[in-house]
PDB file with SEQRES, HELIX, SHEET and CRYST1 records, atoms N, CA, C and O in Angstrom:
SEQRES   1 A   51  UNK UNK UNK UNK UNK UNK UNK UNK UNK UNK UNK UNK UNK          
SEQRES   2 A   51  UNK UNK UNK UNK UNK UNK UNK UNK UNK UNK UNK UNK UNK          
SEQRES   3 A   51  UNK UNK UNK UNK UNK UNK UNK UNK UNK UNK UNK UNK UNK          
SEQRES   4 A   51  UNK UNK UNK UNK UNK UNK UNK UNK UNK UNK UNK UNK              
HELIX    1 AA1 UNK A    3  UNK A    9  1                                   7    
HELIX    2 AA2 UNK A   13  UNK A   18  1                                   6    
HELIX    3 AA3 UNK A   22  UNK A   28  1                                   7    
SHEET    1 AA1 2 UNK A  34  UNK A  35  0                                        
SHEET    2 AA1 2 UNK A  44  UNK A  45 -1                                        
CRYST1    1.000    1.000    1.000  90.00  90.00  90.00 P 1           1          
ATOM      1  N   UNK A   1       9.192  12.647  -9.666  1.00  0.00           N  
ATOM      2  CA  UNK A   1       9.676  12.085  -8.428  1.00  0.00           C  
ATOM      3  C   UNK A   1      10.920  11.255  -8.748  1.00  0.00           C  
ATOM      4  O   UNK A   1      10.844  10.537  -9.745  1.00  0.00           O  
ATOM      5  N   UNK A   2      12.151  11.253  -7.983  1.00  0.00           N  
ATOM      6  CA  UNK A   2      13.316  11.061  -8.081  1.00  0.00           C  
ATOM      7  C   UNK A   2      12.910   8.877  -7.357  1.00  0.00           C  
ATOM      8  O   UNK A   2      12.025   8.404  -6.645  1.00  0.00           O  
ATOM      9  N   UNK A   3      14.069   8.290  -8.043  1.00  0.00           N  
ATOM     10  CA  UNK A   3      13.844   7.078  -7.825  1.00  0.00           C  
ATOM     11  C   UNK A   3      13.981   6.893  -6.142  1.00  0.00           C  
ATOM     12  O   UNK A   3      13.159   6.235  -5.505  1.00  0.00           O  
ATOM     13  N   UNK A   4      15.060   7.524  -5.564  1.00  0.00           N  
ATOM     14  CA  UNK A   4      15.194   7.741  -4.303  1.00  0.00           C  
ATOM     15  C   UNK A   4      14.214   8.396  -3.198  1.00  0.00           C  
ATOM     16  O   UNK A   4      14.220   8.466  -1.969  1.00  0.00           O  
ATOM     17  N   UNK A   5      13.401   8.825  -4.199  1.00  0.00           N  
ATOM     18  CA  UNK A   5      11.948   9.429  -2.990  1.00  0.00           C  
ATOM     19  C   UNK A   5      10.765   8.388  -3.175  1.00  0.00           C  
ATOM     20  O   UNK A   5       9.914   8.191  -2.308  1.00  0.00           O  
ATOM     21  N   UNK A   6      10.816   7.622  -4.630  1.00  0.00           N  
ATOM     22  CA  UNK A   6      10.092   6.672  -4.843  1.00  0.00           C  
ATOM     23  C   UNK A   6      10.311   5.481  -3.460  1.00  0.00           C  
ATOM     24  O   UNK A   6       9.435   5.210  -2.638  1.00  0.00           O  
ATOM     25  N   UNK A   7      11.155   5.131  -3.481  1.00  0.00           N  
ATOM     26  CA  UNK A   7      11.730   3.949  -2.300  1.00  0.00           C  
ATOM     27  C   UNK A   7      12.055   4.526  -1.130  1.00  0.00           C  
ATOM     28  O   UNK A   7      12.398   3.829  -0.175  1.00  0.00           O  
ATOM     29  N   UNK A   8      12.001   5.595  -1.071  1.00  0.00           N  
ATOM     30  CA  UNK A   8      11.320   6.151   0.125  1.00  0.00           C  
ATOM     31  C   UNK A   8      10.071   5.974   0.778  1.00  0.00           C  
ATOM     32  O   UNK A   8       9.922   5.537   1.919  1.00  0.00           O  
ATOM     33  N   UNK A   9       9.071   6.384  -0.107  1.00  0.00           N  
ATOM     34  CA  UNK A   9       7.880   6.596   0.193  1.00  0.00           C  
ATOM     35  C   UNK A   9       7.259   5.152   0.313  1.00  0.00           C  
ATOM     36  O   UNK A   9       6.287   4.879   1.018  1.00  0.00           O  
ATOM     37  N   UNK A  10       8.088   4.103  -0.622  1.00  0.00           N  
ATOM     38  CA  UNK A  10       7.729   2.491  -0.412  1.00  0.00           C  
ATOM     39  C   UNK A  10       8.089   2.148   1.290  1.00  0.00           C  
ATOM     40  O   UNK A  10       7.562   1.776   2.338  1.00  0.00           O  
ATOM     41  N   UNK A  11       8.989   2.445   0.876  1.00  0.00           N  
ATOM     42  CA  UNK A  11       9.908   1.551   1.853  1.00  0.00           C  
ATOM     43  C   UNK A  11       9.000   1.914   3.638  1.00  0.00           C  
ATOM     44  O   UNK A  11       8.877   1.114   4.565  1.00  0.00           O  
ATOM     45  N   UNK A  12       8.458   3.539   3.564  1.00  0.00           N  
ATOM     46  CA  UNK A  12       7.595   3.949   4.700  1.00  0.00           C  
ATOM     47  C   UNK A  12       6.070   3.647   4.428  1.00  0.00           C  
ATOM     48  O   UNK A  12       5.328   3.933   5.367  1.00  0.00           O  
ATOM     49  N   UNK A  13       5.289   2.948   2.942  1.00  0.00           N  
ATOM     50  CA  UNK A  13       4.391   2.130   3.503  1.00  0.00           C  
ATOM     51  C   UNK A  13       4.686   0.826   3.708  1.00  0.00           C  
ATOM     52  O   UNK A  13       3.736   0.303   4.291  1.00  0.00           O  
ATOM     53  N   UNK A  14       5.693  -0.059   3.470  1.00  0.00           N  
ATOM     54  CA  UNK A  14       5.611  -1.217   3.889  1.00  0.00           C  
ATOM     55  C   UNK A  14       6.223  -1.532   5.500  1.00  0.00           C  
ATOM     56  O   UNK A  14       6.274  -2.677   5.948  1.00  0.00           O  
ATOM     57  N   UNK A  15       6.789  -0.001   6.475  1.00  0.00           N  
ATOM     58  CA  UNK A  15       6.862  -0.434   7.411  1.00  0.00           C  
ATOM     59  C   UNK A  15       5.888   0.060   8.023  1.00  0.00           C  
ATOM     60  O   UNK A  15       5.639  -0.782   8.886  1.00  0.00           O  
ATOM     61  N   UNK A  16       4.947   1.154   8.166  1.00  0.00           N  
ATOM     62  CA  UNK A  16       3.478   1.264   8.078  1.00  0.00           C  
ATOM     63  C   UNK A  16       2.668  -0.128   8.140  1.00  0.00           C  
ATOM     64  O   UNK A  16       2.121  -0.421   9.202  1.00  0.00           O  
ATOM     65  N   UNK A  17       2.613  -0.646   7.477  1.00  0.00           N  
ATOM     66  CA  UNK A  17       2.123  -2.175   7.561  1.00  0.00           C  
ATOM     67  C   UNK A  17       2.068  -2.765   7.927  1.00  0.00           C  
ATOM     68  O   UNK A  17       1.018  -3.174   8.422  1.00  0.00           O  
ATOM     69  N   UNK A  18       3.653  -3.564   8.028  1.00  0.00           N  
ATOM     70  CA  UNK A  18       4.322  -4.384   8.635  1.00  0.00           C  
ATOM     71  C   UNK A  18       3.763  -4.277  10.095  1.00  0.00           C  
ATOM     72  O   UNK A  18       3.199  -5.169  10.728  1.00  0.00           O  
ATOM     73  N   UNK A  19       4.098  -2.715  10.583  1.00  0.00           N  
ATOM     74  CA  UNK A  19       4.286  -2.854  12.273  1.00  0.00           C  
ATOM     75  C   UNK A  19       2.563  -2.259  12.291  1.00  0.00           C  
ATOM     76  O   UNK A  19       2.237  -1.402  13.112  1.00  0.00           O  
ATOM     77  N   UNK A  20       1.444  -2.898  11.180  1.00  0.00           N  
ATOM     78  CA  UNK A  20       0.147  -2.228  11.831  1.00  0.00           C  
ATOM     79  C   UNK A  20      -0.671  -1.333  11.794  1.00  0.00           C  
ATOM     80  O   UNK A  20      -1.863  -1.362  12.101  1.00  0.00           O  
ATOM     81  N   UNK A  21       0.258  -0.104  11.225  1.00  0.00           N  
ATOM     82  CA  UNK A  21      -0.410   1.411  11.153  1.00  0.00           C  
ATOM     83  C   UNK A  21      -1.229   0.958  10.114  1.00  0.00           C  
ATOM     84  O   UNK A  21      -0.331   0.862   9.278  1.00  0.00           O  
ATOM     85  N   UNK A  22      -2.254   0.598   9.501  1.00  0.00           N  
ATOM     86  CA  UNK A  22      -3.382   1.021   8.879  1.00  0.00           C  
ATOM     87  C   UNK A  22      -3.822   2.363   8.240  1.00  0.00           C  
ATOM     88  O   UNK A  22      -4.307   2.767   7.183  1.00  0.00           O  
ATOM     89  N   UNK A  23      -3.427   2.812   9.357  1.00  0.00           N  
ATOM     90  CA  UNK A  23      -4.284   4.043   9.317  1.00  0.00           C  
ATOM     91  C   UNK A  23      -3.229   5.160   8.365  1.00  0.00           C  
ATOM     92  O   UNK A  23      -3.508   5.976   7.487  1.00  0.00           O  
ATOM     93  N   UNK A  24      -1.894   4.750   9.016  1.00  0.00           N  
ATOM     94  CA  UNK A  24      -0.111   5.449   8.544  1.00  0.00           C  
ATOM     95  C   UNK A  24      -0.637   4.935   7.071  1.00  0.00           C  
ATOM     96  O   UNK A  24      -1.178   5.658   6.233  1.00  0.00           O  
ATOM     97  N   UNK A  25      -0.389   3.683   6.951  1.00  0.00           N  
ATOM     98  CA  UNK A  25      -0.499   3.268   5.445  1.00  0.00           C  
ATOM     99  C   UNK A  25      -1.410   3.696   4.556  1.00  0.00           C  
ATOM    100  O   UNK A  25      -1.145   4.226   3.477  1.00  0.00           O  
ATOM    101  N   UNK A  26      -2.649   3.442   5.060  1.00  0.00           N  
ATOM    102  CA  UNK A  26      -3.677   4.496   4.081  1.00  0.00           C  
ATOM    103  C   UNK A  26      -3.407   5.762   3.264  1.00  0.00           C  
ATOM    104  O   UNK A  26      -3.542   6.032   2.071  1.00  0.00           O  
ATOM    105  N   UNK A  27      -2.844   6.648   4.660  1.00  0.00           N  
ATOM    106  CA  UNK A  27      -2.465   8.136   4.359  1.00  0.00           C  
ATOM    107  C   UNK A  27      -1.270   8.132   2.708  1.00  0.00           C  
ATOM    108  O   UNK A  27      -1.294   8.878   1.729  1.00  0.00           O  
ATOM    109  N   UNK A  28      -0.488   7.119   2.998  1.00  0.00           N  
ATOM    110  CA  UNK A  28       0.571   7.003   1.868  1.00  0.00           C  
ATOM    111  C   UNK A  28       0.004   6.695   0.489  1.00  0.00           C  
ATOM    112  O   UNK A  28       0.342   7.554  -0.326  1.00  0.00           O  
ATOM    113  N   UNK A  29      -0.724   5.767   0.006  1.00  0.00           N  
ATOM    114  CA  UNK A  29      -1.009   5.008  -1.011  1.00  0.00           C  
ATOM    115  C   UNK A  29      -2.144   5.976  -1.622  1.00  0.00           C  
ATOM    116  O   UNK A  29      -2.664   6.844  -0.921  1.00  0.00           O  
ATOM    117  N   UNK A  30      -2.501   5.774  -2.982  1.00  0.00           N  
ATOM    118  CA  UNK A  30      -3.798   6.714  -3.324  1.00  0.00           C  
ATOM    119  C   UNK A  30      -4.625   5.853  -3.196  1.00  0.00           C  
ATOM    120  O   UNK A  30      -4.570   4.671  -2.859  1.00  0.00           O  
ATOM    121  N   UNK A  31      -5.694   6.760  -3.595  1.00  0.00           N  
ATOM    122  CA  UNK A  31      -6.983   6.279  -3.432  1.00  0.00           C  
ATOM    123  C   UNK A  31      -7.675   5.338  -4.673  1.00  0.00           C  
ATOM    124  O   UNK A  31      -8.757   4.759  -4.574  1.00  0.00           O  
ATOM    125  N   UNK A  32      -6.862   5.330  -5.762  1.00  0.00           N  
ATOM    126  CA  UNK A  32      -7.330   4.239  -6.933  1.00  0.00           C  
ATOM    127  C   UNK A  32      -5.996   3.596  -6.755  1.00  0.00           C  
ATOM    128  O   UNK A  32      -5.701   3.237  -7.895  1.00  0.00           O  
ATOM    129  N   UNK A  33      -4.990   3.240  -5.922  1.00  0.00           N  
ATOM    130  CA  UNK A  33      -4.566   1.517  -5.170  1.00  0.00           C  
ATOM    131  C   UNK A  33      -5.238   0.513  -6.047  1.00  0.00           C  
ATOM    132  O   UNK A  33      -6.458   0.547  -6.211  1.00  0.00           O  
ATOM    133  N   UNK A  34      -4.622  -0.208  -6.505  1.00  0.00           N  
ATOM    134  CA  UNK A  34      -4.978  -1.779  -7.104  1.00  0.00           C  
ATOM    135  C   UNK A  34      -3.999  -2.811  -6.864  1.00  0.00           C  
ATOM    136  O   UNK A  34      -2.958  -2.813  -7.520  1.00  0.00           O  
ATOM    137  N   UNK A  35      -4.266  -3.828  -5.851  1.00  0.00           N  
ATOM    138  CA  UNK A  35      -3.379  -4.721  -5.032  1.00  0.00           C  
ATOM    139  C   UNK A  35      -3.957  -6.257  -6.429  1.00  0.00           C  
ATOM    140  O   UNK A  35      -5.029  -6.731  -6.803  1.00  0.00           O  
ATOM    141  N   UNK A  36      -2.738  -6.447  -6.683  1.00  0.00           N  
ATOM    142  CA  UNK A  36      -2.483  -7.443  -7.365  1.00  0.00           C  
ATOM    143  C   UNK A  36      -1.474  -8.536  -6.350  1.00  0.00           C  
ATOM    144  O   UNK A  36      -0.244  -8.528  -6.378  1.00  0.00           O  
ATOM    145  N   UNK A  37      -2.298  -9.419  -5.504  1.00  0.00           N  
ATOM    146  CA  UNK A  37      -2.014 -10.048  -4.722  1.00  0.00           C  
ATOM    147  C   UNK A  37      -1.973 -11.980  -5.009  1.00  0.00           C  
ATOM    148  O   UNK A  37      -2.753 -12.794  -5.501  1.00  0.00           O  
ATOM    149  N   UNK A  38      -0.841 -12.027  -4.489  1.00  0.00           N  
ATOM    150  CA  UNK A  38      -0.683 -14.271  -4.887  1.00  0.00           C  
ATOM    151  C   UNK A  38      -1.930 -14.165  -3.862  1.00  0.00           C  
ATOM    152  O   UNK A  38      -2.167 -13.460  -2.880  1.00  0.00           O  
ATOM    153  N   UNK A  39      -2.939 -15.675  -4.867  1.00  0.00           N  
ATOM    154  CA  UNK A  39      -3.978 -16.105  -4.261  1.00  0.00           C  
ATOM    155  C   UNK A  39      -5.484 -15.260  -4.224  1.00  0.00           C  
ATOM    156  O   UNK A  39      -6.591 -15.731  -3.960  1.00  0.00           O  
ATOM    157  N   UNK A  40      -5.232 -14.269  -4.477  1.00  0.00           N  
ATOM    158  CA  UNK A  40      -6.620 -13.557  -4.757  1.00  0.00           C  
ATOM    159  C   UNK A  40      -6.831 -13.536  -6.151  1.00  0.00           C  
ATOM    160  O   UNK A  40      -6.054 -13.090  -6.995  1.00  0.00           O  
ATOM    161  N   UNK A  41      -8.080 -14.116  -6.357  1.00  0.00           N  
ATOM    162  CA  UNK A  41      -9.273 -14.398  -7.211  1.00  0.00           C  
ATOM    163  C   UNK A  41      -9.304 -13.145  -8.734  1.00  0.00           C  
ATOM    164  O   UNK A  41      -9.601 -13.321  -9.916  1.00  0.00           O  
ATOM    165  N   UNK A  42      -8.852 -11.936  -7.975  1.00  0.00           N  
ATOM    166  CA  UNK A  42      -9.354 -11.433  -8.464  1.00  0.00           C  
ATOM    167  C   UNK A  42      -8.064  -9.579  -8.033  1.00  0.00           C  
ATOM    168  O   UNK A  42      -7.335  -9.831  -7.074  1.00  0.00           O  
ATOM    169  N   UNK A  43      -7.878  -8.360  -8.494  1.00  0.00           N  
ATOM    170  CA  UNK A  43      -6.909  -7.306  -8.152  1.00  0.00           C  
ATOM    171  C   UNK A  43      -8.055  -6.820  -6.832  1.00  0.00           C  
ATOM    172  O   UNK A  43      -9.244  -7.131  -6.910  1.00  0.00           O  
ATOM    173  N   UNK A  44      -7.527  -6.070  -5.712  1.00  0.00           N  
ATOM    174  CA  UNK A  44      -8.037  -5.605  -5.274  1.00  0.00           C  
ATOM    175  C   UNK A  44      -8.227  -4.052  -4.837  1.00  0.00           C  
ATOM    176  O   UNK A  44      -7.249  -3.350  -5.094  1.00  0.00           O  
ATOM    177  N   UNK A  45      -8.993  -3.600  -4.407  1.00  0.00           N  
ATOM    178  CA  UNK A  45      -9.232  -2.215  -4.813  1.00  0.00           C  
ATOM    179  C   UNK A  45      -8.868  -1.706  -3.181  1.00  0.00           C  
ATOM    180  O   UNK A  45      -8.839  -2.507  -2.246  1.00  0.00           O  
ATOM    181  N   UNK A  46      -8.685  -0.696  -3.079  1.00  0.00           N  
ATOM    182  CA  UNK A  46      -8.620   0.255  -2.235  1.00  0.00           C  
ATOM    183  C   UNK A  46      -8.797  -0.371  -0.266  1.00  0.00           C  
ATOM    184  O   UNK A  46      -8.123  -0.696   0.711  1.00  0.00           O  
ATOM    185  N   UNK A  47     -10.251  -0.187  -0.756  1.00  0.00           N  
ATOM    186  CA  UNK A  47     -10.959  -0.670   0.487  1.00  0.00           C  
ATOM    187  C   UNK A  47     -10.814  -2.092   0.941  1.00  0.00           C  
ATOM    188  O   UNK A  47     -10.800  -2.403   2.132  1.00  0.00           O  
ATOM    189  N   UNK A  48     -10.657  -3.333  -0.504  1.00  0.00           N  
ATOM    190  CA  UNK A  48     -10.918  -4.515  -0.362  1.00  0.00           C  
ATOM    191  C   UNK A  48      -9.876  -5.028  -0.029  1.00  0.00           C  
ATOM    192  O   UNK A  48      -9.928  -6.147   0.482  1.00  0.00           O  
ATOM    193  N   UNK A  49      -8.313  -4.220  -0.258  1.00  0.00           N  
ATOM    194  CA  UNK A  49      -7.084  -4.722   0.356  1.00  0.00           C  
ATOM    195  C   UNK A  49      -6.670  -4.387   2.080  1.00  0.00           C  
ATOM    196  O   UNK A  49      -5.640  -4.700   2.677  1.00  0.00           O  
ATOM    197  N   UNK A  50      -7.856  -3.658   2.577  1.00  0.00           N  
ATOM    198  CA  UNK A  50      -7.958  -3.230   4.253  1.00  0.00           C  
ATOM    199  C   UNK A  50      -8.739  -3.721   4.491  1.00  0.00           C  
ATOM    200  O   UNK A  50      -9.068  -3.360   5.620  1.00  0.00           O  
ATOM    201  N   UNK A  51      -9.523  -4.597   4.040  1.00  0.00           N  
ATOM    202  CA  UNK A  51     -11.031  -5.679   4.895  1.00  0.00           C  
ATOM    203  C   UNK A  51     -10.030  -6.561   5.458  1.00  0.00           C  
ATOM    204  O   UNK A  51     -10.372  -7.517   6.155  1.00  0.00           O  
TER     205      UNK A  51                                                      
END                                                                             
């Protein structure tokens, strides 16, 4: 994957997000996702970054 399809494909889940789609965003990201987030305890997985 070319760096330009990389920041593509970012750039359409974080406005996915932003404006809500859940559901848009899901479809983008895989399914072993690990959200390394300020303030959480702990990385979060898949499901635990959509609770």
């Amino acid at each position: 994957m070319s760096t330009a399809q990389n920041k593509a494909i970012a750039l359409e889940f974080y406005q996915a997000f932003d404006n809500g789609s859940v559901e848009q965003a899901k479809k983008i990201i895989a399914a072993n996702f690990t959200a390394h987030t300020t303030g959480a305890s702990s990385p979060l997985d898949f499901d635990g970054f959509y609770v």
